[in-house]
C-alpha positions in Angstrom: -34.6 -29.9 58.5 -34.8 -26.3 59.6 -37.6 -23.8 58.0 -35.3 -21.3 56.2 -36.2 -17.9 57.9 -38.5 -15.8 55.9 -38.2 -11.7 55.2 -40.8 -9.6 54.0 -39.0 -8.0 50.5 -40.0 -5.1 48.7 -39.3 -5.4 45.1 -39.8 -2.6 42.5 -40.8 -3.1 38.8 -38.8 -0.6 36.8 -41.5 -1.4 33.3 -44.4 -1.4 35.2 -43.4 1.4 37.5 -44.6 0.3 40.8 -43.9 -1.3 44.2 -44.7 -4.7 45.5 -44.3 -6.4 49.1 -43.9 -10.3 49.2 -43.2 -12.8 51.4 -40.1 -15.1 50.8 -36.7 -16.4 52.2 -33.2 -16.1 51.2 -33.3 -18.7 48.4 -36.4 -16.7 46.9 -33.5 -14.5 45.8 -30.3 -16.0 45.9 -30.8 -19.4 44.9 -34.6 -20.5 43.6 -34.7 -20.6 39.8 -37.5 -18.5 39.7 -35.5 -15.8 40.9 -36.0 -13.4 37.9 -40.0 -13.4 39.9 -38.0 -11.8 42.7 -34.8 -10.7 42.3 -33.4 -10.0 39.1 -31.4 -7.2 38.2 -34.3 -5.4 36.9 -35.9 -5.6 40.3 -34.8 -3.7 43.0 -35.4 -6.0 46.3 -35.3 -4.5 49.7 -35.1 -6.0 52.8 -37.4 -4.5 55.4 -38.0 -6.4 58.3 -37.7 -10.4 59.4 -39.7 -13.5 60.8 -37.0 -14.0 63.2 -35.3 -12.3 65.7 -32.0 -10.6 65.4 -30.0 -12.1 67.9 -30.4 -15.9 66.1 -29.5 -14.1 63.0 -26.2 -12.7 64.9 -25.2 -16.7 65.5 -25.4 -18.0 62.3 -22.5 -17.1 60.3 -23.6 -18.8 57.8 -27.4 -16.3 57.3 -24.7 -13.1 58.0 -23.0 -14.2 54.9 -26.2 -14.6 52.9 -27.5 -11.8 53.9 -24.2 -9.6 53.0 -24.5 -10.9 49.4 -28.5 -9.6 49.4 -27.1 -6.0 50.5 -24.7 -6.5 47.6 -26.9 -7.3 45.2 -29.0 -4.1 46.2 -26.1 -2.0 46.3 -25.3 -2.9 42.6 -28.6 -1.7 41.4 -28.4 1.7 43.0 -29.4 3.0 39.6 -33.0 2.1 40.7 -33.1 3.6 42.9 -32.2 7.1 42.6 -32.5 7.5 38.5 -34.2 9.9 37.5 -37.1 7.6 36.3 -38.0 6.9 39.7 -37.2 11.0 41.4 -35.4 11.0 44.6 -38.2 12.4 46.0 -41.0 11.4 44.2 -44.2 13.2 45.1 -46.4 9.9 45.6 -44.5 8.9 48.6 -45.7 11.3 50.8 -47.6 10.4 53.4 -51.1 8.7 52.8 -53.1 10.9 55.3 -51.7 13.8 53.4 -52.6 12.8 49.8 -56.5 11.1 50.5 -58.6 13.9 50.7 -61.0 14.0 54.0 -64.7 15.0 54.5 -62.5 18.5 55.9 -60.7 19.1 53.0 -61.6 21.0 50.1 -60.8 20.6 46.4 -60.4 24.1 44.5 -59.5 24.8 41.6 -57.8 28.9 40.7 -61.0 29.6 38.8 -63.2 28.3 41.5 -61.1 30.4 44.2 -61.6 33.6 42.2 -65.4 33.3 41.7 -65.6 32.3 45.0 -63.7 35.4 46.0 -65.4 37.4 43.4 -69.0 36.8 45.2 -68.1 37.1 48.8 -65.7 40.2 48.9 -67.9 42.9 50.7 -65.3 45.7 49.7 -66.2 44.8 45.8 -70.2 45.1 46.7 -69.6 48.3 48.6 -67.7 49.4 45.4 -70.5 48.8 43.0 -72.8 50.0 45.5 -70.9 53.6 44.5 -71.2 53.1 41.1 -75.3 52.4 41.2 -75.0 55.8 43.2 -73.2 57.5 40.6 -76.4 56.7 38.3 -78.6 57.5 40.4 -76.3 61.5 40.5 -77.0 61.3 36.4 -80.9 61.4 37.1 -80.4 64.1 39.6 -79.1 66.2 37.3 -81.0 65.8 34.3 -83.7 66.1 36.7 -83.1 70.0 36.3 -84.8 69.9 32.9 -88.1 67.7 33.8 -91.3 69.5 33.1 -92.8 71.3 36.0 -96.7 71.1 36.5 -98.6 73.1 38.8 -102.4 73.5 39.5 -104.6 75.6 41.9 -107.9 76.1 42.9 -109.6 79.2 45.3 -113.3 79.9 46.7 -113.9 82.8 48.8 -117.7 83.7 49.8 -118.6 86.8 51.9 -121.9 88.7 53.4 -122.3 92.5 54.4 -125.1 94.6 54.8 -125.9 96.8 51.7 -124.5 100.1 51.6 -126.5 103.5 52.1 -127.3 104.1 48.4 -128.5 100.7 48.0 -130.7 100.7 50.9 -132.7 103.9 49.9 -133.8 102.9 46.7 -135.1 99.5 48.7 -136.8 101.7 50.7 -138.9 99.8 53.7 -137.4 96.5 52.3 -133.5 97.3 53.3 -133.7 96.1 56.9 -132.6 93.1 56.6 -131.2 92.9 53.5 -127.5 91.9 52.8 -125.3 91.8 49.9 -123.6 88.6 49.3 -120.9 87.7 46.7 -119.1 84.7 46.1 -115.9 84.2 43.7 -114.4 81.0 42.3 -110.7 80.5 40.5 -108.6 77.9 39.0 -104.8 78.4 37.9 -102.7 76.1 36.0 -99.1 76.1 35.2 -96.8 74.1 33.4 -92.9 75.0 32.8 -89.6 74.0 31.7 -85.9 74.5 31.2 -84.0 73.7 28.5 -80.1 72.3 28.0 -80.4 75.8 25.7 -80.8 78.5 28.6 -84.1 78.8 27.4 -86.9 78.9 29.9 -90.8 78.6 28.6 -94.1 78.6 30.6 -97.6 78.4 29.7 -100.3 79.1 32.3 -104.0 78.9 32.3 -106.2 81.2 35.3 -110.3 81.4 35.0 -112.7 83.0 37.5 -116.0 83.1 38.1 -118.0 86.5 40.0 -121.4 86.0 41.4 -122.8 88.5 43.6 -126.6 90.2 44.9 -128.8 91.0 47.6 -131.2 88.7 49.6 -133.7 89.6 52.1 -136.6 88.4 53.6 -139.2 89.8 51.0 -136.9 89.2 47.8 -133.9 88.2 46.2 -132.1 89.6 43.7 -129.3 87.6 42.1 -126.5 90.1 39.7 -125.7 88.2 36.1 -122.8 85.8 36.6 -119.3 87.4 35.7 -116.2 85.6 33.8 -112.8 86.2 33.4 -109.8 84.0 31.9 -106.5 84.3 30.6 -104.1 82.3 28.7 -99.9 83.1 28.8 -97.0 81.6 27.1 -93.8 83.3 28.3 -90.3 82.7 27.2 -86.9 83.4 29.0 -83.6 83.0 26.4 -80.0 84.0 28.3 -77.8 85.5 25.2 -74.3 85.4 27.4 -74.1 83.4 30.6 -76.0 80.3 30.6 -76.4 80.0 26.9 -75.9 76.9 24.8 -76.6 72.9 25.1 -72.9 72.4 26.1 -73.1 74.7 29.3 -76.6 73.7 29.8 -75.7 70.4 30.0 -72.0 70.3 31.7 -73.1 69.1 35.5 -74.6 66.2 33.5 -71.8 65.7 31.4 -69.7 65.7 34.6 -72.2 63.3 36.5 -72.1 61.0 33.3 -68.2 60.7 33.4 -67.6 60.6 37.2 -70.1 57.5 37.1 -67.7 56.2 34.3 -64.7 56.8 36.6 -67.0 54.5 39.0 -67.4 51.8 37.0 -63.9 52.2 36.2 -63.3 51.8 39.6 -65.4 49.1 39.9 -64.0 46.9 37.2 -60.2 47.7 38.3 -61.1 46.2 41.3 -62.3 43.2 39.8 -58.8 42.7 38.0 -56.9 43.7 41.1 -58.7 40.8 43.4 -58.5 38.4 40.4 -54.4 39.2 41.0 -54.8 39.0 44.6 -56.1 35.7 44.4 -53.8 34.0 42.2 -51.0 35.3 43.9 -52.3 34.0 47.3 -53.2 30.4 45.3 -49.7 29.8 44.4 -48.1 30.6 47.4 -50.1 28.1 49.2 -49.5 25.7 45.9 -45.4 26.5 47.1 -46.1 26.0 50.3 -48.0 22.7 49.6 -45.3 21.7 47.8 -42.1 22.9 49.6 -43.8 20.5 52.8 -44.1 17.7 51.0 -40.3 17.9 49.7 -39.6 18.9 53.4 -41.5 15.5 54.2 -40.1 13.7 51.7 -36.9 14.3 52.3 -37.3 13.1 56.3 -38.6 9.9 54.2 -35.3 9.4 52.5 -33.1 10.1 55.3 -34.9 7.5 57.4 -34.4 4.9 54.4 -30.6 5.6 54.0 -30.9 5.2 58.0 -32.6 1.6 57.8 -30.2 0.6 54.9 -27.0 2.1 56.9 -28.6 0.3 60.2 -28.7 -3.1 58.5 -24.8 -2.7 57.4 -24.3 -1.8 61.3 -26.1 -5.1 62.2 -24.2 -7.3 60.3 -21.0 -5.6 61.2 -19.8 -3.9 58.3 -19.5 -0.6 60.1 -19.7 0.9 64.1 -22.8 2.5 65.3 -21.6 5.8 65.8 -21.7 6.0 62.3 -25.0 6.3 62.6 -25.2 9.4 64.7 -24.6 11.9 61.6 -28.1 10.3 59.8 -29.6 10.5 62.7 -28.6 14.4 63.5 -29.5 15.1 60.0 -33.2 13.6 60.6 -34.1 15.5 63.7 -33.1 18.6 61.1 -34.9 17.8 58.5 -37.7 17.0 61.3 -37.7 20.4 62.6 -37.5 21.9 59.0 -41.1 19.9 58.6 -42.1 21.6 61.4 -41.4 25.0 60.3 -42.9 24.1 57.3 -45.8 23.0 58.5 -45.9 26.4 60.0 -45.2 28.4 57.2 -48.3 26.3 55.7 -51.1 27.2 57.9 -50.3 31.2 57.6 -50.5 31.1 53.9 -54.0 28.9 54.0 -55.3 31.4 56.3 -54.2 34.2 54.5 -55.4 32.9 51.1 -59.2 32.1 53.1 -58.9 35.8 53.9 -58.1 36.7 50.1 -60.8 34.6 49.0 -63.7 35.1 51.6 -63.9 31.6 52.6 -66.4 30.5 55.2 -65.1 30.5 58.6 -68.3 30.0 60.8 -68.1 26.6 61.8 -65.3 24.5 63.5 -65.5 22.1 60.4 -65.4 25.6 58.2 -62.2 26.4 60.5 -60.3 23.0 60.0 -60.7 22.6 56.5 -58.1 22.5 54.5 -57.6 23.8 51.0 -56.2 21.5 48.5 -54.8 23.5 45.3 -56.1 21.2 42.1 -53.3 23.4 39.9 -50.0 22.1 40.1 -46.8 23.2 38.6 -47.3 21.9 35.2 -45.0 24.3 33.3 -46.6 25.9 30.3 -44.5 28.4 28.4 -46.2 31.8 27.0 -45.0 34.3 25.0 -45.8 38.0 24.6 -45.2 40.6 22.5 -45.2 44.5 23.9 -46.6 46.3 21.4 -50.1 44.1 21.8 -49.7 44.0 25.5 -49.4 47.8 25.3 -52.7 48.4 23.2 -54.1 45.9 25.2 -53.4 48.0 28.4 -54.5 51.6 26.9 -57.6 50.1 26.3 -58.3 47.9 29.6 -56.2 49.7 32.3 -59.2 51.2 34.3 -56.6 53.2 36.6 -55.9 54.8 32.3 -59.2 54.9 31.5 -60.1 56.9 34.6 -57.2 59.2 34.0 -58.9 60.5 30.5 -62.2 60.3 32.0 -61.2 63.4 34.6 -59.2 65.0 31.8 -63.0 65.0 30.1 -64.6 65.9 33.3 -62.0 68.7 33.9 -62.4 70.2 30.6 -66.0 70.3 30.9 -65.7 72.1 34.4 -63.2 74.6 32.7 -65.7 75.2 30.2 -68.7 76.1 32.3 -66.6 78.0 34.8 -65.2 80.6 32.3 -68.9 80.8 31.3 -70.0 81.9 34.5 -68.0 85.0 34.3 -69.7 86.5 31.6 -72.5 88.8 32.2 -76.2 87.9 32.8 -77.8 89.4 29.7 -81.6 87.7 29.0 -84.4 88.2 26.7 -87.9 88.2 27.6 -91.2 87.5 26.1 -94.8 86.9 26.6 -98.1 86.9 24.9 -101.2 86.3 26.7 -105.1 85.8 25.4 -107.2 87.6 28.1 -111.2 87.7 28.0 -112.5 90.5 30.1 -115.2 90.7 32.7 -118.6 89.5 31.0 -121.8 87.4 30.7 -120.1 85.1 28.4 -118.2 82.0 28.7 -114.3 82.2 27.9 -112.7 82.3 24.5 -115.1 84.2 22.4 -115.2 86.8 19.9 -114.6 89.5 22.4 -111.1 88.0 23.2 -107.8 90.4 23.0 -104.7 89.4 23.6 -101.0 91.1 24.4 -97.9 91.0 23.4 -94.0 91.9 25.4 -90.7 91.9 25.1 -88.2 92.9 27.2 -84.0 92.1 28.0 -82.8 92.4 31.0 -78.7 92.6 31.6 -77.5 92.0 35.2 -73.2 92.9 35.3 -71.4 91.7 38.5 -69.0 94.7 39.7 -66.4 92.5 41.3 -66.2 88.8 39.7 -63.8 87.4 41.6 -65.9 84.3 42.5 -66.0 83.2 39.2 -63.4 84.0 37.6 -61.4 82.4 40.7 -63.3 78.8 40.2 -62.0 79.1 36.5 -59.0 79.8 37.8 -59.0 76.5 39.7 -60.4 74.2 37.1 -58.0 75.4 34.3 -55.2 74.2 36.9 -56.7 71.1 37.8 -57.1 70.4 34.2 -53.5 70.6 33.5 -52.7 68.5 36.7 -55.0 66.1 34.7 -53.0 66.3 31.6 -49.4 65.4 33.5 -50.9 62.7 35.6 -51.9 60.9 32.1 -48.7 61.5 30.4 -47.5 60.0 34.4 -49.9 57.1 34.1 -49.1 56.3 30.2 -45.6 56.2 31.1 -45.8 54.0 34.2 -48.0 51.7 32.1 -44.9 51.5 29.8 -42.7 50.6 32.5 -45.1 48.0 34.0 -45.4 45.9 31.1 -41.5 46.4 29.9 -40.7 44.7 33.6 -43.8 42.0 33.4 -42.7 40.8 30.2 -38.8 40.9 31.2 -40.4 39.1 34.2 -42.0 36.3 32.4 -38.9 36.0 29.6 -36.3 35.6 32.1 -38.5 33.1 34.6 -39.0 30.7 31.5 -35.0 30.4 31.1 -35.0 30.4 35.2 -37.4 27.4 35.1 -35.7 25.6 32.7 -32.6 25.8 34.7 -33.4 24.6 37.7 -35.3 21.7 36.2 -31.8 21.1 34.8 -30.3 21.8 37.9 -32.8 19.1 39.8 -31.8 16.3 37.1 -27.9 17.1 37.6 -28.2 17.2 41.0 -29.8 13.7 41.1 -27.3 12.0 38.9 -24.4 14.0 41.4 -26.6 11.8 44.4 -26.5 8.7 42.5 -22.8 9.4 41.9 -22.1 9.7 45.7 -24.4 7.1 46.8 -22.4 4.5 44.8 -18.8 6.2 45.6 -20.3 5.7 49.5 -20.5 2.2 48.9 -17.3 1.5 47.8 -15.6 3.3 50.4 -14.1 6.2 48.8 -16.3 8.7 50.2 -18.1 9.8 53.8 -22.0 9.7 55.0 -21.2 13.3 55.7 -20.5 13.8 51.9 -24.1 11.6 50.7 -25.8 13.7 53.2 -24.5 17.6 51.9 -25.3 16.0 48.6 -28.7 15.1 49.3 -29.9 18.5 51.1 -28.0 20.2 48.3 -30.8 17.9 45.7 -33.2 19.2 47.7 -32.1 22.5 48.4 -32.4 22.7 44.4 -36.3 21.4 44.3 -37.1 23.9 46.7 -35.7 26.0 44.5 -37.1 24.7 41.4 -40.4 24.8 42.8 -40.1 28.6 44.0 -39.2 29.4 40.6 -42.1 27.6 39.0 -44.2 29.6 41.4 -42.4 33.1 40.5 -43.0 31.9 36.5 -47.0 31.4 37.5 -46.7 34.8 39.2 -45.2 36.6 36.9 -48.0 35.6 34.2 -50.4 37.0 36.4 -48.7 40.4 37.2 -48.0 40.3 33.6 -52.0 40.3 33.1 -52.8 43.3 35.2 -50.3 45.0 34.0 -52.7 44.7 30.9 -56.0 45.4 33.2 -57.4 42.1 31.8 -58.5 39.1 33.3 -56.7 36.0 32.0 -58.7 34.3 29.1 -58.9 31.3 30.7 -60.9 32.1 33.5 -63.4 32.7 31.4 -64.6 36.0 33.5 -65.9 39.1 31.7 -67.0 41.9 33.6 -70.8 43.1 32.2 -71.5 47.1 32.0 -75.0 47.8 33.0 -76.7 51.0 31.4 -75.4 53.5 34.3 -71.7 52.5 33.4 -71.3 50.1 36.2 -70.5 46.3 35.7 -71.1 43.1 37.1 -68.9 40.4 37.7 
């Protein structure tokens, strides 16, 4: 008796959800009671290939026969196959070297890509960089008001011969006699401004005289003379200059312009953060959209080997095979361009987000997205999402920071134009020439007061800077009401944005199951004659036409959160990044 051929059959277990290859022969199916272990109507069996060749097969009527009542017993349970419990295109069929993740691939996750981004973008660094600067610019100008110390010291000797008086009452002992004096002094200062317009000093000067006459027979040596002097002065301006507001309005100004900085700073910080996600989902799309491209080239190839097998045992002509096998090299080509479409998206996200790109492994390594398109609906309502923005939106923030700055400037300019009117005073210990040390009885001490007025004739200088500043301040007013009102119109379109992608999402996903079930339909109208492989096939591309387009939308939903979150100048709670202000009004992310 004759071996019955055997086949290698793929059977798939609808309740355990998975596919499993066995070795059996005809009767496996068709006749062995144990069939339900094979072939049941549960069980979708497929044959893929056979132990024997094709040609023996051809000559046996009797196999042909068997083998057309297989095919019918698959074509019966098409519901199997393309229900939508098992997806048309289900993602775990892709290809294996495309799922298993290599030594050259690299797992990241949103969050990761943004801290990663976050710590290697050199334009963020340089941006902080400015706001550190803008610190140091408050210093400067407080600096104005430190405390000014000053100390000097002076010796002077000198040696002449005595004059004529002196040397005739020395009489013979004047020849060589000279008259030497010698003079020490020390003078210390220490002054100050004040935010006030007031200006103080107090200085310290003491000298010392010591003079007489030496000559060979004697030496005569003059008592040792003193002088010293103590002086607090005071400087108050009345008009120009006066107050702590004018006094201190360049520091004001330096204090708000590093605001502005850090405002800068921290904007930035959002607007990457948005950069970032948006270049993460479009290569999550573009992931995505190649394996449905790939996918699809799957199926095709499937319908090919099923259609081939029908062709083999004479159930149709070869040519009509020609139209699956146009529609492959399509679908092909659209992998291609897919493939394409891929690698300009990695590379642009690994531009977004810094990524190494030093070594050749650093170069190949491909980024594998660990978000998917799980769709999670949020809701939002404006009027939070608008306080939320007035508070956060540093592009806001910095608008009322120059409106603060401006008014400031206005302020000290008109100032300037007024005249120069200050009062002096002074009042000074002094201890006259004598034997004595400094500070005793014999101190006096004086007393003045003085004002001084100083009126510019032509003040067009000023009075053209105030000018200037009390335009720029209005300009400062209108771009905020510009700003608030752009703001307004931002979030209005975000939200619309993120309201009207939910309903898109939930379409398509509708769309995709229809679709399916309009597949099915044809698949089964296909094989009982009533309709062309021309038909199946603009069904199928129109299937996945629509998850292209279900996926798109999914990415415009995911997109739309995140515009929908600068719109708000915040960074998306779930990151779980907070930017930290340091003490000169910068940050650190």
């Amino acid at each position: 008796m004759n071996n019955p051929e055997t086949y290698i059959i793929r059977i798939y277990r609808r309740e355990k959800r998975e596919t499993e290859k066995i070795i059996g022969t005809v009767e496996d199916i068709g006749d062995n009671p144990e069939k339900r272990k094979f072939g049941n109507m549960e069980d979708l069996c497929e044959i893929l290939s056979k132990g024997s060749e094709i040609k023996k097969e051809k000559e046996n009527l009797p196999m042909r026969i068997c083998l057309f009542f297989i095919l019918l017993l698959f074509v019966m349970d098409t519901s199997v196959i393309f229900s939508q419990e098992t997806e048309l295109l289900p993602l775990k069929n892709q290809d294996a070297a495309h799922n298993n993740l290599t030594a050259e691939n690299l797992k990241l996750s949103l969050k990761d890509a943004i801290l990663f981004a976050l710590q290697n973008n050199f334009e963020l660094k340089i941006v902080k960089l400015d706001t550190l600067s803008s610190g140091a610019d408050i210093q400067k100008e407080e600096g104005i008001y430190d405390p000014f110390f000053s100390i000097g010291a002076t010796a002077k000797q000198s040696k002449e011969k005595i004059d004529s008086r002196t040397a005739a009452s020395l009489g013979d002992f004047a020849a060589d006699a000279d008259a030497k004096s010698s003079d020490k002094g020390i003078k210390t200062s220490l002054e100050k401004r004040f935010p006030t317009g007031t200006a103080a000093s107090l200085s310290y000067e003491h000298s010392e005289n010591t003079q007489g006459i030496t000559a060979s027979a004697f030496n005569v040596k003059n008592p040792d003379l003193y002088k010293s002097s103590v002086k607090l002065q005071l400087e108050q301006s009345l008009l120009k200059n006066l107050g702590a507001d004018i006094g201190t309005a360049k520091i004001q100004v330096a204090r708000k312009k590093s605001e502005i900085a850090s405002s800068v700073y921290e904007g930035g910080i959002v607007d990457l953060i948005y950069q970032v996600q948006i270049a993460y989902w479009d290569l999550v799309e573009a992931i995505e959209a190649l394996k449905v491209r790939r996918q699809s080239v799957s199926l095709a190839k499937e319908v090919l080997s099923k259609k081939q097998l029908e062709v083999t045992l004479g159930a149709f002509p070869s040519i009509y095979l020609i139209e699956i096998e146009a529609d492959i090299i399509a679908r092909e080509s659209d992998v291609i361009q897919a493939e394409k479409v891929l690698q300009e998206i990695e590379s642009r996200f690994k531009k977004i987000a810094r990524m190494p790109l030093e070594s050749q492994i650093e170069l190949q390594q491909r980024i594998v997205p660990t978000e998917g398109l799980e769709f999670k609906e949020q809701q939002f309502d404006y009027g939070n999402s608008l306080e939320q923005a007035l508070k956060n939106r540093q592009d806001y923030l910095s608008a009322i920071h120059n409106i603060t700055v401006q008014k400031t400037i206005s302020s000290f300019t008109e100032n300037q134009i007024l005249p120069d009117l200050r009062l002096s005073t002074s009042l000074s210990f002094n201890n006259p020439d004598t034997t004595y040390l400094p500070f005793n009885r014999s101190d006096r001490h004086v007393w003045e007061i003085g004002i001084t007025l100083s009126v510019p004739l032509d003040n067009n200088t000023a009075m053209a800077e105030h000018t200037k500043a009390a335009l720029e301040l209005e300009k400062n007013k209108l771009a905020l009401q510009q700003k608030a009102h752009d703001i307004k119109n931002e979030l209005i379109t975000a939200i619309n944005d993120v309201d009207n992608n939910i309903k898109i999402v939930e379409s398509s996903g509708k769309s995709v199951a229809f679709q399916e079930k309009s597949l099915d339909a044809e698949w089964k109208k296909l094989q009982s004659g009533i309709s062309k492989i021309s038909d199946y096939i603009y069904k199928q591309n129109l299937l996945i036409q629509t998850k292209m387009l279900h996926i798109s939308n999914n990415i415009s939903y995911q997109k739309s959160i995140a515009a929908l979150y600068k719109a708000m100048g915040i960074i998306p709670p779930r990151f779980g990044i907070e930017a930290e202000k340091d003490k000169q009004g910068g940050s650190n992310g």
